[in-house]
C-alpha positions as CSV (number, residue, x, y, z in Angstrom):
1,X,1.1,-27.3,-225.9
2,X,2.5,-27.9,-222.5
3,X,3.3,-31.4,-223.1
4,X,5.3,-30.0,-226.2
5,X,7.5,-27.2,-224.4
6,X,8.4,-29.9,-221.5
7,X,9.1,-32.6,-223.9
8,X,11.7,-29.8,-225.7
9,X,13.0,-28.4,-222.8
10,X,13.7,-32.1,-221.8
11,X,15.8,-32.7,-224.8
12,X,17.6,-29.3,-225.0
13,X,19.1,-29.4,-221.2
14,X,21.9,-31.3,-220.4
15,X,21.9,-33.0,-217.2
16,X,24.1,-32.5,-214.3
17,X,24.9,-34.3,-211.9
18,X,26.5,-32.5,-208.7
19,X,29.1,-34.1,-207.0
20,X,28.8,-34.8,-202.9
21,X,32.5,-34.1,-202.7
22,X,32.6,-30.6,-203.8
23,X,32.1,-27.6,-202.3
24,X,32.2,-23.5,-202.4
25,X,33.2,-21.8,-199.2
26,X,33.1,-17.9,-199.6
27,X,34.7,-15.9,-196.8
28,X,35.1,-12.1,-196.4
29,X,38.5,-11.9,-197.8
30,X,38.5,-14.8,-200.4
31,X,36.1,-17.6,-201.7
32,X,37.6,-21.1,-201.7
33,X,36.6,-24.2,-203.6
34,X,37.4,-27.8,-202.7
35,X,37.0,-31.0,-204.6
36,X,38.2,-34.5,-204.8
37,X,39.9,-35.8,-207.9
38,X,41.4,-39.2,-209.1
39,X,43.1,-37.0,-211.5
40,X,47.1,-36.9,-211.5
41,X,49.1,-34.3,-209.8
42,X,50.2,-32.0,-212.4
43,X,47.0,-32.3,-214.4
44,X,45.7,-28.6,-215.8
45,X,43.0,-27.3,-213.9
46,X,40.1,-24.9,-215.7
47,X,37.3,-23.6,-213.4
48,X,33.8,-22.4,-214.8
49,X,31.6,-20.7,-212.7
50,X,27.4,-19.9,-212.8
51,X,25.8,-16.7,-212.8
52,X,22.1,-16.5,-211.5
53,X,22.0,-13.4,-213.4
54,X,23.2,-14.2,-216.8
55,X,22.4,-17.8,-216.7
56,X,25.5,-19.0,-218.2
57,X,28.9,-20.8,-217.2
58,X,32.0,-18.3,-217.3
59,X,35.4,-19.1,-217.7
60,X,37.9,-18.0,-215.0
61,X,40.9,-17.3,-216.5
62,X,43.2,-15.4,-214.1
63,X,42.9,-16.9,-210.6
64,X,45.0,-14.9,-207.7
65,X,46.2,-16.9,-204.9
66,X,47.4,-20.6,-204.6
67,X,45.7,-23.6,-206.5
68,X,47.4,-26.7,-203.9
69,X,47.0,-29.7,-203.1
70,X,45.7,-30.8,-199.3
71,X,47.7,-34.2,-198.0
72,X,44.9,-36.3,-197.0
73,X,43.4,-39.6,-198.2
74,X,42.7,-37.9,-201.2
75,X,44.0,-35.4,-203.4
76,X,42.0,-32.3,-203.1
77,X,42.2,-28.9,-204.8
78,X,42.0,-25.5,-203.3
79,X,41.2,-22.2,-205.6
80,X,40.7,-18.8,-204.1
81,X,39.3,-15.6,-206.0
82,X,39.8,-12.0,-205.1
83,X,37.0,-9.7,-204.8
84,X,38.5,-7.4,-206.2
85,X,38.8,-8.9,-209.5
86,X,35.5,-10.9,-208.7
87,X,32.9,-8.7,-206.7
88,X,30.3,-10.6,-207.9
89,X,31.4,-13.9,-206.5
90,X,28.4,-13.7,-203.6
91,X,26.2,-14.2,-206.2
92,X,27.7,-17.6,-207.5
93,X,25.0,-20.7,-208.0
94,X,27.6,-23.3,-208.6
95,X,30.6,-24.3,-210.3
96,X,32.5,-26.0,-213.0
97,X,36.0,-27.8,-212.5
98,X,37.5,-29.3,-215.8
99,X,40.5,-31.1,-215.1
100,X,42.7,-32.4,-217.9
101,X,45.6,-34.7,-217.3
102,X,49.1,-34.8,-219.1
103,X,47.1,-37.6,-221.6
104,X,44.3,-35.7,-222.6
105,X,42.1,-37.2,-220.1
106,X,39.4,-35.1,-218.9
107,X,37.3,-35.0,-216.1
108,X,34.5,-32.7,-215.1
109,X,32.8,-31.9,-211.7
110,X,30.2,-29.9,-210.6
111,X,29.8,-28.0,-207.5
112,X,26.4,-26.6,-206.6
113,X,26.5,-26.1,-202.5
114,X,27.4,-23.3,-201.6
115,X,28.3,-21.9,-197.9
116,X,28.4,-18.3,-197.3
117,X,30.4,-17.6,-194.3
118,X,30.4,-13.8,-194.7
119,X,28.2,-11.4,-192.5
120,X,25.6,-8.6,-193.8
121,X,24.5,-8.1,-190.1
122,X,25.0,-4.3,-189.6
123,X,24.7,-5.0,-185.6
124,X,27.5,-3.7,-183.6
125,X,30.0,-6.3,-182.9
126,X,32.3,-5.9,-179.5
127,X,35.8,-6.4,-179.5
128,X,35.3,-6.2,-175.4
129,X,33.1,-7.7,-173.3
130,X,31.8,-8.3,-170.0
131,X,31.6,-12.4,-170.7
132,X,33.9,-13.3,-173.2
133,X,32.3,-16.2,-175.6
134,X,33.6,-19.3,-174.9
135,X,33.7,-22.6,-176.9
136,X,32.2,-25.8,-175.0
137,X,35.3,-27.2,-173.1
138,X,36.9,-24.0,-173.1
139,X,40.1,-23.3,-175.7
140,X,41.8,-26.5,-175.0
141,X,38.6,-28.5,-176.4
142,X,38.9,-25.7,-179.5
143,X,41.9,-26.2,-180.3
144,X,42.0,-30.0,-179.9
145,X,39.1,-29.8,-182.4
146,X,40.8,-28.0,-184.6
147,X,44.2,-29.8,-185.4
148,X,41.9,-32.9,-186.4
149,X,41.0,-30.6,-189.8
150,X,44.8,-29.6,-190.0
151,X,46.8,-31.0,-192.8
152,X,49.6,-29.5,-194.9
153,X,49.5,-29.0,-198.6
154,X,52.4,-30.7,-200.5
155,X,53.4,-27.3,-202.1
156,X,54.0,-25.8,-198.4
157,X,55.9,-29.6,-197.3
158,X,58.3,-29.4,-200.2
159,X,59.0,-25.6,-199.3
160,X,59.3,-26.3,-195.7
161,X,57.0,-23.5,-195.2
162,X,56.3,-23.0,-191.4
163,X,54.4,-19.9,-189.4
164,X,50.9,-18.9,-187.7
165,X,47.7,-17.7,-189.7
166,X,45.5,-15.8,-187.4
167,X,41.9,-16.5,-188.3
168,X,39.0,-14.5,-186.8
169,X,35.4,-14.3,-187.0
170,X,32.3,-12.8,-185.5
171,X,30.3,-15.3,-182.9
172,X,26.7,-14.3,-183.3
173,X,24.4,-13.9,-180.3
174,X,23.2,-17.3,-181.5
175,X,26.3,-18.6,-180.6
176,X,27.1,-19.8,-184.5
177,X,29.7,-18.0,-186.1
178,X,30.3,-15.3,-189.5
179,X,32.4,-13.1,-191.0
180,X,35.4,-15.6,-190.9
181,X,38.5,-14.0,-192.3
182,X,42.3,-14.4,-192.5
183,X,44.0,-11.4,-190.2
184,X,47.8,-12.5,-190.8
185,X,48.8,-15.5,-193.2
186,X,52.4,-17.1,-193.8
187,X,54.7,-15.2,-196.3
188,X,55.1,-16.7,-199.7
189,X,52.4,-19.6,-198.2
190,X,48.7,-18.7,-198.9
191,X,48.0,-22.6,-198.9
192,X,48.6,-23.0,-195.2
193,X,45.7,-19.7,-194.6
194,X,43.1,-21.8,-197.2
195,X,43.6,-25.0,-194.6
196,X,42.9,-22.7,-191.6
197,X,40.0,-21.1,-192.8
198,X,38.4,-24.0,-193.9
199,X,39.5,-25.9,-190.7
200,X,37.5,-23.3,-188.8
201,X,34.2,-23.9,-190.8
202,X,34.2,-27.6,-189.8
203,X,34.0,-26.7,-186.1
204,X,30.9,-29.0,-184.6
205,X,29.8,-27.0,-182.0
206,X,28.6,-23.6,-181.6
207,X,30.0,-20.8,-178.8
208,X,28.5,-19.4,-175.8
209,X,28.3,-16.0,-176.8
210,X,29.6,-13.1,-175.3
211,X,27.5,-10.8,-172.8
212,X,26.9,-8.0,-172.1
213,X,25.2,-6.5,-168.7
214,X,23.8,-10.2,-169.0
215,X,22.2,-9.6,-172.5
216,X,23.9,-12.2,-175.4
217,X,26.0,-9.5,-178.0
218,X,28.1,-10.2,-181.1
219,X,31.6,-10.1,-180.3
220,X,34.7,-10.9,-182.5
221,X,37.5,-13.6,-181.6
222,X,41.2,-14.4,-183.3
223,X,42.6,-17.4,-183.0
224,X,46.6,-18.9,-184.2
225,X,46.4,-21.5,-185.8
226,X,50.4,-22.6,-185.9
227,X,51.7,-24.9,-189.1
228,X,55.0,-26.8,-187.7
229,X,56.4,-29.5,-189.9
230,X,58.0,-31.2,-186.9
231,X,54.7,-31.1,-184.7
């Protein structure tokens, strides 16, 4: 009987295979998924998303916030959701992209790693502190770090959008960092907030964390991150 229910099972699933280039950042104000895609700019973009509760894709219909396009050696796509609309989002398992190009073409990718960068650790977090938490080499090293995981988006190039997003997040007394969120974007350029707050997730290193009467404490930082066309 058990050889008869795997052999079944085996026929009825279809497999997936999950691509190594895509992946699903959620954040405390937004969730954002990146992929690469040989696809043509232009093309019409459907994303599907997985439920561990109801065990079934969804269609996402009305996406808020900027679908764009990150200049780099490849073309990749940025969606964000709003939890308002979408509260269950934490509870995502993976995703469907369907792409469909002005020909018909279609292709489909699959995004199962998921990195939660929000924070459900009710421990106070200090906006003061004795020892401020410092990142190894100090802000220069930071910020040098930083601008290598800058790029613009073509939308925000063609508009000659410019401006700082301030970015913060809570350092944990481990020294890795949560609760990453956009304080202040650009007007009229949400695009240039998605490449900062992923920027910030691809930091290598973790902090020093703050202290307090010599104990390690969670404490929250804000950091510009400047988009200059000219620089």
């Amino acid at each position: 009987m058990k050889i008869l229910i795997t052999i079944f099972l085996f026929y009825c699933l279809p497999e997936i295979y999950f691509s190594q280039n895509c992946t699903i950042d959620v954040f405390e104000d937004r969730s954002v998924i990146s992929f690469s895609s040989e696809m043509p700019e232009g093309s019409v973009i459907e994303f599907f998303v997985y439920y561990k509760g109801n065990k079934r894709w969804e269609k996402i219909d009305n996406l808020t916030g900027d679908i764009g396009i990150i200049k780099s050696a490849h073309k990749t796509y940025v969606a964000i959701w709003n939890y308002k609309e979408y509260p269950d989002f934490n509870d995502i398992d993976n995703a469907k992209i369907r792409i469909t190009d002005t020909h018909g073409a279609e292709e489909e990718l699959y995004c199962k790693k998921v990195n939660k960068r929000t924070s459900d650790n009710p421990e106070k977090v200090f906006d003061y502190t004795e020892q401020k938490a410092e990142y190894p080499g100090g802000q220069l090293a930071l910020y040098t770090e930083l601008r290598n995981y800058i790029f613009y988006p073509e939308s925000a190039l063609q508009n000659q959008m410019e401006g700082t997003v301030y970015v913060s997040f809570i350092i944990e007394k481990s020294g890795y960092i949560s609760g990453i969120r956009v304080e202040r974007g650009v007007d009229r350029a949400p695009e240039l907030s998605n490449i900062a707050l992923l920027a910030v997730t691809k930091l290598k290193f973790q902090f020093k964390p703050a202290t307090m009467n010599d104990e390690p404490v969670r404490s929250k930082m804000t950091i510009p991150i400047k988009f200059s066309i000219n620089n």
